[in-house]
N, C-alpha and C positions, 0 to 999 in steps of 0.2 A: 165569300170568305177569303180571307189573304192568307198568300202563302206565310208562312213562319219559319223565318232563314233557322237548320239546326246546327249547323257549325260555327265557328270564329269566323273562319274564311268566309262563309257566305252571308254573315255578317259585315265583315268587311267591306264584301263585297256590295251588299247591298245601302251601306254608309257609304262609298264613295260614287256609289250612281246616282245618288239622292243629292252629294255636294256638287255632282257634273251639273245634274237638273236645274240647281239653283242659281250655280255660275252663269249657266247656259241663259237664265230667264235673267239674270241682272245684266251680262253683256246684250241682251235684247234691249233691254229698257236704254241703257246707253246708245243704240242704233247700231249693236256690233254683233249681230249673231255670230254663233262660231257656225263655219262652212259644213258643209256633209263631209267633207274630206278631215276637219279636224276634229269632229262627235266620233267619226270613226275608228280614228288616232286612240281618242281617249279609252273609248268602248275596247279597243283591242289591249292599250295596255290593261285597263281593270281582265281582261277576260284571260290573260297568258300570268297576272300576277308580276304585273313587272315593277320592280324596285323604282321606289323616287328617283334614289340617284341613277337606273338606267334610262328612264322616262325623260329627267332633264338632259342627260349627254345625248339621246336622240333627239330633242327639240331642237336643244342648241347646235349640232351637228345638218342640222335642215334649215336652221337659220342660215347659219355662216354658208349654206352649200346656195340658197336663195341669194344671198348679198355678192357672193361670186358672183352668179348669173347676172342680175341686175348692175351690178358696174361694168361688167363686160358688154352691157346694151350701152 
């Protein structure tokens, strides 16, 4: 028998591990898995509840701090 989320929250919850999983299996099919390093990214934001807009200002803040590194090689 399946668990049955009783909150909003873990509803939410459980709707956005569901759209990870899908993303996850359609960037497969493209030949792009996401790494252990970024399922883990995504798992920790669903898991602290963290806001879209703080999720992107951390992506983009690890971009821009990657593209540093890389033109500095």
């Amino acid at each position: 028998m399946s668990k049955t989320p009783k909150t909003q929250q873990d509803k939410d919850l459980a709707g956005a591990r569901q759209r990870r999983r899908v993303a996850a299996h359609l960037h497969a099919i493209e030949d792009s898995p996401p790494t252990a390093e970024q399922t883990a990214m995504f798992e920790m934001f669903e898991r602290e509840g963290w806001s879209h807009e703080r999720r992107r200002a951390y992506i983009k803040a690890r971009a821009e701090a990657a593209a540093v590194v890389h033109a500095a090689e």
